[in-house]
Each structure stands twice: as structure tokens, then as C-alpha cells.
N, C-alpha and C positions, 0 to 999 in steps of 0.2 A: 661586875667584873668582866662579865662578856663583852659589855658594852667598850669598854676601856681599851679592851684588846682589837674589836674592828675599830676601833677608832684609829690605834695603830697601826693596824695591818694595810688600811685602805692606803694613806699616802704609799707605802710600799709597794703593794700592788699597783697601784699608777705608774709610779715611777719603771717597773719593769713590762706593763705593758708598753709604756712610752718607747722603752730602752727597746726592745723588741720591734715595733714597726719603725722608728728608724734606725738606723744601722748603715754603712757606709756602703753595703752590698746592695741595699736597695736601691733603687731610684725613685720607689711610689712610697706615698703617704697619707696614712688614715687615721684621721685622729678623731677621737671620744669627746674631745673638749679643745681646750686649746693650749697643751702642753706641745710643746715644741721643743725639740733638742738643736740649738743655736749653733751648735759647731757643724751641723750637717747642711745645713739649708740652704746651702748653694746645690746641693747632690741631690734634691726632691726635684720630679718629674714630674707627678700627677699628685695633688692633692682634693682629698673628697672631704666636703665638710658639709653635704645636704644636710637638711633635716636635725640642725642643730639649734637654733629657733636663737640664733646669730643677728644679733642691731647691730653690731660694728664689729669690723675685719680687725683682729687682734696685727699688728704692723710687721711682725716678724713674715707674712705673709707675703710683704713685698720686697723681703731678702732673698727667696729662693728664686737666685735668678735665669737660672734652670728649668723651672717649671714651663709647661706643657699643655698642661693639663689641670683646670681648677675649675671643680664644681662647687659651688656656691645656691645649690637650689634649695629651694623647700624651709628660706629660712626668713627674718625678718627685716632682711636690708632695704632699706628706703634709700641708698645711695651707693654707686660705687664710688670708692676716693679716687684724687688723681693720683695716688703712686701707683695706679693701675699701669702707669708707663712706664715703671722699673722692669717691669715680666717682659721682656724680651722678647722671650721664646716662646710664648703662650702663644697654642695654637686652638685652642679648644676651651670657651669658657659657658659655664653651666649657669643662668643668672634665673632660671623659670622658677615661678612662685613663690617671687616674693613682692617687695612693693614699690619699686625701682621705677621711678617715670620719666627719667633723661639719663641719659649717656655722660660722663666728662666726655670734653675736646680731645684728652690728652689717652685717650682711646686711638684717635689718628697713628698714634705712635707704634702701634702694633705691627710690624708691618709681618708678623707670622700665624696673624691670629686669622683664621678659614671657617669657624665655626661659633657664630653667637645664640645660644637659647636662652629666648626672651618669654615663649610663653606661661602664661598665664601671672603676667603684668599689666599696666594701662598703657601699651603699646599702638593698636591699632590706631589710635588719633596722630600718634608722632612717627609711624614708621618710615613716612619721605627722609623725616631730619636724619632716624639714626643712618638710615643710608648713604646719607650724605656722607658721614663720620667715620666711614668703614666698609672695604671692601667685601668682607667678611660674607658667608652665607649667613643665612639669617631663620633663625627655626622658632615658626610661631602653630600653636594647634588652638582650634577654635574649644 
């Protein structure tokens, strides 16, 4: 019987955690998973999704076209997509420790982004290219 009852309780508790970090008042976003409330996600500014052990960016990610601010570290991306070009406004994108060995092109397209961390990926052999690709400061730690 207990069991029956978390069983229900849990999707509700989600949903109000959810309900809770986004909210129209905010502009930051932290999410546990990859629950998204779809009617705000133009109104997110920073989203943190470290340490979520993440193969692929769930796509509502390239809705928020407001965002700012997207960390992405500590997870298991072998790739950024090209709708990296929809973000805009991203000026800050967090890409350290995961397994990411090239940039898309359509990274060119940032023209607000001032801060890429790359380390502890297999950068150091291609760091001329991403250079080339982006004016961006570039944050590598040995």
C-alpha cells in the first residue's frame, strides 16, 4: 500500500517542483531532469543542467530564446546540435566534461556568446579550429 501511494505522490511532487522553478517571475532555470514548462521558455535566462549524465539536449532547449546562460557540463554529450543557433542571446555556455570533439559551424552564429568552457574535453589538438569559429573567450584548465 505504501508503495502504491509514492508511486502517486512522485509524478505530483514533480509536477510542483517543476511548477515552482519555473514561474513567469523568474528568469533562471534549474531543472532535476528534463521537465520543462513549454509556455514559459521564451522567459528562461540561465539554465543549469550539469551533472545530469545528459547524451542528448531534450529540443525545447533551443525554444528559450532568451537564454543567457546554459550550462551543460559534467554530462555525456558527444555533440552540440546545430540549433545551437536558435540561442541568440547566449552569452555564457558551460560545455566542460563531457565528450564533445568539434564545435558546429552554426556556433558562428552567436554573435553574443563571450564565454565558451571547453575544459576537460579533447580540445587541446583542435583548439586553432575552434578559434577560428568564434570570438568567444575560451576557458580550458589543464
Amino acid at each position: 500500500m505504501k508503495k502504491n501511494i509514492l508511486f502517486i505522490l512522485t509524478p505530483m511532487i514533480i509536477l510542483l517542483f517543476t511548477e515552482q522553478v519555473f514561474t513567469q517571475e523568474k528568469t533562471s532555470a534549474k531543472s532535476s531532469g528534463y521537465f520543462f514548462d513549454t509556455q514559459n521558455l521564451s522567459s528562461v535566462t540561465e539554465l543549469e543542467l550539469s551533472s545530469k549524465d545528459i547524451k542528448i539536449l531534450p529540443p525545447e532547449i533551443f525554444e528559450m530564446t532568451n537564454l543567457q546562460i546554459l550550462d551543460l557540463s559534467y554530462n555525456e554529450l558527444s555533440e552540440l546540435p546545430k540549433e545551437i543557433k536558435h540561442l541568440q542571446n547566449l552569452r555564457i555556455l558551460k560545455l566542460n566534461g563531457n565528450d564533445i570533439y568539434e564545435l558546429p559551424e552554426e556556433i558562428t552564429r552567436l554573435k553574443f556568446l563571450k564565454e565558451i568552457y571547453l575544459d576537460y574535453n579533447t580540445w587541446y589538438c583542435r583548439l586553432n579550429e575552434v578559434r577560428k569559429i568564434t570570438n568567444a573567450k575560451i576557458y580550458l584548465k589543464d
